[in-house]
C-alpha positions in Angstrom: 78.4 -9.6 -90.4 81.0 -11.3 -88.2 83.3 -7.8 -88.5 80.4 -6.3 -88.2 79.3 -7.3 -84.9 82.8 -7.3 -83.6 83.1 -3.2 -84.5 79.7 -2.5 -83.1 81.1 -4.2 -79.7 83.9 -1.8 -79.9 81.5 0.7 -79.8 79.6 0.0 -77.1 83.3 -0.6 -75.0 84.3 3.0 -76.0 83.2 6.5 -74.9 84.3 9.9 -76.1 85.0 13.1 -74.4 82.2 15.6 -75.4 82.9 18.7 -73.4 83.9 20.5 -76.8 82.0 20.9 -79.9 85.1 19.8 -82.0 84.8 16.3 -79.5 81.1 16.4 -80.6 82.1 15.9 -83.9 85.1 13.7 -83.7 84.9 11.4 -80.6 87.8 10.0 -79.5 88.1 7.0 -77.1 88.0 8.3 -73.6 88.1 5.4 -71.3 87.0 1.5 -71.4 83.4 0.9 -69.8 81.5 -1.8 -69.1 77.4 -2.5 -70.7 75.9 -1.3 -67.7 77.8 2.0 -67.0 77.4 2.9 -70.5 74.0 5.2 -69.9 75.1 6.9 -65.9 76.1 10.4 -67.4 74.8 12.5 -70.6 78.2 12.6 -71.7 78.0 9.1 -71.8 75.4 9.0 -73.7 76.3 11.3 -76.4 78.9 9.4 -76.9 77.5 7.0 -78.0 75.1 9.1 -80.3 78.0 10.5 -81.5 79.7 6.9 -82.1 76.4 6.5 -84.3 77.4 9.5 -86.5 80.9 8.3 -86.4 80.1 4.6 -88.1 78.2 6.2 -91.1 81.4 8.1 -91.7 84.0 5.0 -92.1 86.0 5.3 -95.0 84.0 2.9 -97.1 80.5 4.2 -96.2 80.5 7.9 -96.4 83.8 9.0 -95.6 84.7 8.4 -98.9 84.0 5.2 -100.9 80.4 5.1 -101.0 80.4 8.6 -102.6 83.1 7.4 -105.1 81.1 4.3 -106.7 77.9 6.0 -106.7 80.0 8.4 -109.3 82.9 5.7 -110.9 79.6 3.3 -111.7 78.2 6.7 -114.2 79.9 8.2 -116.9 81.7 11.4 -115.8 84.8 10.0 -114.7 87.6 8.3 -116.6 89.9 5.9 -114.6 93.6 6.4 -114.9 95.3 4.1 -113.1 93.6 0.2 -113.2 94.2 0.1 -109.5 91.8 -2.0 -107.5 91.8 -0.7 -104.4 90.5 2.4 -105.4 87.5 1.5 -107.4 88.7 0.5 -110.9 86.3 -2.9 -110.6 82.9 -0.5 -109.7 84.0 1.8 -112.4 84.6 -1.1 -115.0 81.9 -3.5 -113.7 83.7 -6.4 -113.0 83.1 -7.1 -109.3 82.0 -10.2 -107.8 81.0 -10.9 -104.2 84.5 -11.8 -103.2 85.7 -7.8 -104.4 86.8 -5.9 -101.8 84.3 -3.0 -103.3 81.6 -5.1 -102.4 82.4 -6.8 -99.2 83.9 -3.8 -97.0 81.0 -0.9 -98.0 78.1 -4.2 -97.0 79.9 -4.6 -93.6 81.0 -0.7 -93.2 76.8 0.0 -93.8 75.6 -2.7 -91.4 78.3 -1.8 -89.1 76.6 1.4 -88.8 72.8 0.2 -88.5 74.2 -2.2 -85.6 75.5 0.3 -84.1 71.8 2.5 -84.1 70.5 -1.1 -83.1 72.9 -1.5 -80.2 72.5 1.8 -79.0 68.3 2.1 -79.4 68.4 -1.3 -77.2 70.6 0.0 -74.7 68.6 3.5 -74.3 65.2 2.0 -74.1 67.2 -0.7 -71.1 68.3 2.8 -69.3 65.2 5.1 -69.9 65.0 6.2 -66.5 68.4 7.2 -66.7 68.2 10.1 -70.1 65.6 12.9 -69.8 63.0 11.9 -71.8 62.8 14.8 -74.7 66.4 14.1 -74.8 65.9 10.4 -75.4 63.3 10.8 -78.0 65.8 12.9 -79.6 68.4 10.7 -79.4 66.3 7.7 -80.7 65.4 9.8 -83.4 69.2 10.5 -84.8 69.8 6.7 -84.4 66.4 6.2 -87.3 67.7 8.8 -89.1 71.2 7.1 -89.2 69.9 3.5 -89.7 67.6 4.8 -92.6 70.6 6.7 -94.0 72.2 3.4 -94.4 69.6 1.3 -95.5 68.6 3.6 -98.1 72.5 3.3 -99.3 72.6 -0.7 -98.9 68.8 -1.0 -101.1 69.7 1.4 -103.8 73.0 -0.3 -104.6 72.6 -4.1 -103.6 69.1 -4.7 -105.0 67.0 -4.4 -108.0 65.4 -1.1 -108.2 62.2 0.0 -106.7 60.2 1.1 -109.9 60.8 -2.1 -111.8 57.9 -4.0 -109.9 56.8 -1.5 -107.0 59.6 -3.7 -104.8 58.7 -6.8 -105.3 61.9 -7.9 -105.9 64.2 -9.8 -103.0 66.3 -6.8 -101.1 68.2 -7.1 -98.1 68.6 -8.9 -94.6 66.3 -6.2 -92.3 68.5 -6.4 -89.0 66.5 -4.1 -86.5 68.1 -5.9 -83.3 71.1 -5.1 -81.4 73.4 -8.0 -82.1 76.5 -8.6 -80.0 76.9 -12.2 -81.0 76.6 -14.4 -84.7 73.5 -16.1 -82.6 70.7 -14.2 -85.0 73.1 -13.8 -87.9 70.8 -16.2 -90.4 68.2 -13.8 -91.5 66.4 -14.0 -95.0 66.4 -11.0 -97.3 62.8 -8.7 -96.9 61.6 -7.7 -100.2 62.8 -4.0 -101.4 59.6 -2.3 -100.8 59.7 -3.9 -97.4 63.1 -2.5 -96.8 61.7 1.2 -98.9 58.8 1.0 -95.9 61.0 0.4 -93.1 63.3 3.4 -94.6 60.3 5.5 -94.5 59.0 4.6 -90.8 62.4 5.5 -89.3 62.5 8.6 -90.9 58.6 9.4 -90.0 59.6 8.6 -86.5 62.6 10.6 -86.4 60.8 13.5 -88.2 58.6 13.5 -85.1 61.1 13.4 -82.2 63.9 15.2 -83.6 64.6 18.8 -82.7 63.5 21.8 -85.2 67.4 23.2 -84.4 70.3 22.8 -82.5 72.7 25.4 -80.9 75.4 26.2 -83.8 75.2 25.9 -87.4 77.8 23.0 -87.2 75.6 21.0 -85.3 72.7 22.0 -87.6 74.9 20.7 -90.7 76.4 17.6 -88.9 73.7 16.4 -86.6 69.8 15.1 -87.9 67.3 17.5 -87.3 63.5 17.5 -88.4 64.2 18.7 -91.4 66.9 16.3 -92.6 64.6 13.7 -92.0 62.5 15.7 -94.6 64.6 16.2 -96.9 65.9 12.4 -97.1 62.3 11.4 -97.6 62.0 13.4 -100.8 64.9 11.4 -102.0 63.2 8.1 -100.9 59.9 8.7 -102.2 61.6 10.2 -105.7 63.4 6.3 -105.9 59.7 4.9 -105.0 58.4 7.0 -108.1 55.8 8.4 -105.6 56.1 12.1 -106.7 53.0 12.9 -104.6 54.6 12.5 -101.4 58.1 13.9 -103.0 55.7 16.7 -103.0 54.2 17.1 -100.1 57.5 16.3 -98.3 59.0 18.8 -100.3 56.6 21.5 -99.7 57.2 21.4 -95.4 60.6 22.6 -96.2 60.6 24.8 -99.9 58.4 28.2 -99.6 55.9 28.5 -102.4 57.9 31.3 -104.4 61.4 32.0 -104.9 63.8 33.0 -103.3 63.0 29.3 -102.3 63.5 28.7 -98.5 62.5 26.5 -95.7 60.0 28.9 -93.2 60.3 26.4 -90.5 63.2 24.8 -88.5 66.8 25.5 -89.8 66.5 28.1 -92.8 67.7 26.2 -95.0 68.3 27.9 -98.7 70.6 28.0 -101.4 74.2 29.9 -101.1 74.6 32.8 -103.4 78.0 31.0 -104.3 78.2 27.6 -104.6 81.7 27.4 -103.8 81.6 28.7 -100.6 80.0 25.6 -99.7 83.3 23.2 -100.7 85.5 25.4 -99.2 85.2 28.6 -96.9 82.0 27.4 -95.0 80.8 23.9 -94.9 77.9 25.0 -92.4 75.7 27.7 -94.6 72.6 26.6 -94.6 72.6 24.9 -98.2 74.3 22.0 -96.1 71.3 20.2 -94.4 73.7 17.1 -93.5 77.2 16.6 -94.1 80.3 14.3 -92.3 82.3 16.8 -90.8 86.1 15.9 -91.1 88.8 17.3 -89.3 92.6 16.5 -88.7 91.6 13.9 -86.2 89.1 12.5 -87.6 89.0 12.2 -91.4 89.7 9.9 -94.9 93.4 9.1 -95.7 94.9 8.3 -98.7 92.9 6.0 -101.2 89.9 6.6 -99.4 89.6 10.2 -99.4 88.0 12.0 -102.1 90.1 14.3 -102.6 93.2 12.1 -103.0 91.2 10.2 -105.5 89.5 12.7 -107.8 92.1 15.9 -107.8 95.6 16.1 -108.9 98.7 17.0 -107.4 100.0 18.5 -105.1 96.4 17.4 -103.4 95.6 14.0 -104.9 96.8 11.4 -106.7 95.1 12.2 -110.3 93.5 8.4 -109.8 90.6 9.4 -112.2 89.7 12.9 -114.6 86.7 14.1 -115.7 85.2 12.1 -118.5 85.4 15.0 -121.8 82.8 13.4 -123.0 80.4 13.1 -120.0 78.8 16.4 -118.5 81.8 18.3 -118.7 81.6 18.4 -122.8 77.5 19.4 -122.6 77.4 22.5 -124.5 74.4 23.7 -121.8 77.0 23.9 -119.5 77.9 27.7 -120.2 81.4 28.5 -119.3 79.8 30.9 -117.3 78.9 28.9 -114.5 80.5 29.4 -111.3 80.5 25.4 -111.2 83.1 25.1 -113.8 85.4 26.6 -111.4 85.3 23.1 -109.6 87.4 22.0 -112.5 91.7 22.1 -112.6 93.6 21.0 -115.5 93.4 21.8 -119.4 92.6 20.4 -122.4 90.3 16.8 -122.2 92.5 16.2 -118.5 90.3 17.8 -116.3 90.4 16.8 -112.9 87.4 17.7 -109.6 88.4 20.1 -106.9 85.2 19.9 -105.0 87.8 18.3 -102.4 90.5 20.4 -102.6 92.1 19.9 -98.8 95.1 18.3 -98.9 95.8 15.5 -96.3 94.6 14.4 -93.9 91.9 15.6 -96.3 89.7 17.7 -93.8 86.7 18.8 -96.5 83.6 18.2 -95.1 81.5 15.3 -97.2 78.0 16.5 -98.5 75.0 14.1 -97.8 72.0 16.2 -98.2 72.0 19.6 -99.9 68.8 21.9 -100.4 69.6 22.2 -104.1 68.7 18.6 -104.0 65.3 18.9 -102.3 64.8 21.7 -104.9 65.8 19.3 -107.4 63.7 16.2 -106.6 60.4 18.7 -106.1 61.7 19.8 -109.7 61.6 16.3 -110.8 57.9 15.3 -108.9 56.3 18.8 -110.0 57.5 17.7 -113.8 56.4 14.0 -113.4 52.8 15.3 -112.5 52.5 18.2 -115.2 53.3 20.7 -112.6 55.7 22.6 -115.2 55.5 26.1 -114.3 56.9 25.0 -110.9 58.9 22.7 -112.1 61.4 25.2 -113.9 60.8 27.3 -111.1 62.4 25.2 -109.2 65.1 24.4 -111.7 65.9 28.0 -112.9 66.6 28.9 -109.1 69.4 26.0 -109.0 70.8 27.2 -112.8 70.7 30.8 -112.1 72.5 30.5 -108.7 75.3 29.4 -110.4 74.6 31.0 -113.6 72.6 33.8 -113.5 73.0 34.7 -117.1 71.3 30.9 -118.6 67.9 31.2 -119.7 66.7 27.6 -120.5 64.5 27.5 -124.0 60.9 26.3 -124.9 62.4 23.1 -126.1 64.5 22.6 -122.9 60.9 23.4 -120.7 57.8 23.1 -122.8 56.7 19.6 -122.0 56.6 17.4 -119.5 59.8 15.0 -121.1 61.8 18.1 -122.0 61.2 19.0 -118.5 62.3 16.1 -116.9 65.4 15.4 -119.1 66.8 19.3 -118.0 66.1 18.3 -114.7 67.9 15.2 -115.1 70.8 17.0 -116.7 71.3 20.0 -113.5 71.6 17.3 -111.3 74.4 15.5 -113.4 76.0 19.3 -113.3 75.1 19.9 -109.6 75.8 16.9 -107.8 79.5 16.0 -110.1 81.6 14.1 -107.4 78.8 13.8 -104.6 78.0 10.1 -105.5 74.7 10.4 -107.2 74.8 9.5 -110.7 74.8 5.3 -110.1 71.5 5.9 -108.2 69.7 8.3 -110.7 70.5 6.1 -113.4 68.9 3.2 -111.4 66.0 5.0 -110.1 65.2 5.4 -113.8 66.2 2.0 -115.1 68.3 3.4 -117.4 71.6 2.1 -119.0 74.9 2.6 -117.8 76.3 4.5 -119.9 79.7 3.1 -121.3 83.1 5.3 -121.0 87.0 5.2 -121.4 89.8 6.6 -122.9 92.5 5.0 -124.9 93.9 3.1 -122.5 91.5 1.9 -120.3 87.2 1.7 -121.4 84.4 0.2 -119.2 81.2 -1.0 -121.4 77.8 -0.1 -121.0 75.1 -2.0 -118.6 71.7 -2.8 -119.5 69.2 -2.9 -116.5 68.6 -6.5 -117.3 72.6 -7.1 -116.8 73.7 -9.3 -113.2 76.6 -6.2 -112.8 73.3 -3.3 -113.1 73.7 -3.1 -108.9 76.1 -4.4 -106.8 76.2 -8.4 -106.1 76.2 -9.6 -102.6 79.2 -10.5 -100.8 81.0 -13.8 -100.0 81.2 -13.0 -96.6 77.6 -12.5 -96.2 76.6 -15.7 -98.2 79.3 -17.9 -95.9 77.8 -16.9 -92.9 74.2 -16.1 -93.6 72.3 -19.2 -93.9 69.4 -18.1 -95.0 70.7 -15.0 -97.7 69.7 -17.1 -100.5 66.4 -18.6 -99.8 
């Protein structure tokens, strides 16, 4: 937490210019400020909203290495090189709290929710100063943010959800701005307390935050009320409440296809899914994404691309396991999503991320084929199967509309569910999801490797199922393991 607190004091010192939408996006320090200055003008002030958006997008949180171990912990990718530093320990399962893995994503994600904290304090000290819609708004991005980040920290760190509705210990709840190590001993709340403090942020933010902005690349790259939406159907699909991933669901997904939210940003899905990796990162599939740019993006070994493409864009650090999704005969070579693939033979490498440096893709956080997806999943859960492969058929035939999925793919319940499960290991290749599905359904880890280099498989009743915690949080946390 020390680096923590040190970055989030940073923050508060430095403002951004934010005269220019590209400045919106990507602030860049302006001039040094003292506390008490930091709330006299609304460009001020976005800054540091923007400064919120900013932290969640550090190289180890979701500019880049977040997104890589939630995929290098699965089976779909086979590592090439042994190198450390660019996640060969997550994808083997051999971390420990001293591994870099482990210790830089924990301070990179509480960086970001002291940041919120910092920032919610300081607004609610200057609340005479911000227009008050515009504060609630503000406030609002900040939850959205901190229960981004939370959600990240409880899905990887601690035991899941569904194994005993939470009960298990989670994580240190920090909800104060802290500029100093004086509060740094704090006990870990239980995951369903963290799950409930995820799910109050977000039913806050839902409230205050606006139905749409001004451009579609603010509508992509800032929260709005539906992005608080559609992370909740994530949320309550990890809580196994597929009631609420219903009636979330439904707010934002019309009753009939052509599926489509009929309220706030229309979101729906792209004709073509690659125009979303590539010519337009703002349709309105993209309900939240980090925007990078030249100024402002992932370098090197933190960038996806450098990571999971080959030359002349990346470094061909990992391929696509031949054996994973990529080998399911379901996968018709006539899916447009195939094209994601470069390479031949069983060397297949992921060109979602196909900038090359400074690696300017934007980084998906929340697409609608996901809410689609998880209302998929909820609808099958509760015997809802005509909607259910409603659902999924609108996300297959998008991409494919030549697949017709059979009676014994769709006829029960299971079936259901297990087809479901299988689109989102085909939709969602290289967007960090797999770790957390696997999780969320206390499955095992599947094992994988090639002749060089293998990684075993992980029972959920394994220490190395989720992430240990970190040295640097046990040596300064006096209270972590109590």
């Amino acid at each position: 937490m020390k680096s923590s607190i040190i970055a989030c004091l940073l923050l508060t010192a430095f403002l951004t210019s934010c005269k220019k939408e590209k400045e919106l996006l990507n602030p860049v320090p302006r001039t040094s400020i003292i506390d008490a200055a930091a709330f006299d003008t609304p460009d001020r002030v976005l800054g540091l909203v923007n400064g919120m958006y900013s932290s969640v997008k550090d190289p180890q949180f979701f500019g880049g290495k977040y997104v890589m171990y939630g995929d290098f912990r699965g089976e779909e990718f086979i590592n090439r090189t042994a190198n450390i530093f660019t996640g060969y320990d997550t994808w083997g399962h051999t971390l420990n709290s001293s591994s870099n893995e482990v210790v830089n994503l924990w301070a990179a994600a509480y960086t970001a929710i002291n940041s919120v904290n910092v920032f919610l304090q300081g607004l609610n000290d200057n609340i005479s100063k911000v227009d008050a819609t515009l504060a609630k708004q503000y406030a609002a991005e900040g939850k959205f943010v901190r229960a981004l980040s939370y959600f990240c920290l409880v899905t990887l760190y601690a035991r899941p959800y569904v194994e005993n509705n939470g009960a298990s210990k989670g994580l240190p709840l920090r909800l104060q701005a802290e500029t100093n190590n004086s509060n740094n001993d704090l006990s870990r709340s239980s995951v369903a307390e963290v799950y409930a403090q995820i799910l109050k942020d977000l039913d806050e933010a839902e409230a205050d935050l606006p139905l749409t902005y001004t451009s579609e690349v603010l509508n992509t790259t800032r929260a709005h009320r539906n992005s608080a939406v559609a992370l909740k159907t994530r949320v309550y699909l990890n809580m196994g409440k597929y009631d609420k991933v219903i009636e979330e669901a439904s707010k934002i997904v019309s009753a009939t296809a052509p599926f489509k939210a009929n309220s706030g940003v229309s979101h729906t899905l792209q004709n073509d899914i690659t125009v979303v990796f590539s010519s337009n990162y703002t349709t309105t599939e993209s309900i939240f994404s980090m925007p990078m740019t030249d100024l402002n993006s992932s370098t090197g070994q933190n960038a996806l691309g450098y990571i999971l493409n080959a030359a002349p864009t990346g470094n061909a650090e990992y391929n696509v396991n031949p054996s994973g999704i990529m080998g399911n005969a379901e996968w018709k070579a006539t899916d447009k999503r195939r094209s994601f693939f470069t390479g031949s033979g069983t060397t297949v490498f992921l060109k979602k991320y196909n900038k090359p440096s400074p690696y300017a893709d934007y980084i998906p956080v929340i697409r609608y084929s996901e809410v689609l997806l998880n209302y998929a999943e909820a609808a099958a859960k509760l015997n809802d199967l005509p909607k259910a492969q409603a659902l999924l058929t609108a996300v297959r035939q998008r991409s494919d509309p030549t697949y017709i999925f059979s009676a014994a793919q769709t006829g029960t319940a299971d079936a259901l569910v297990n087809s479901i499960w299988l689109e989102r290991r085909i939709e969602f290749l290289g967007e960090g999801f797999r770790s957390n599905d696997l999780l969320r359904n206390l499955l095992t880890i599947p094992g994988k490797g090639s002749s060089s280099l293998t990684s075993p498989s992980v029972a959920p009743s394994q220490a190395s199922y989720t992430f240990p915690l970190p040295n640097t949080e046990i040596l300064t946390n006096k209270l972590l393991l109590q």
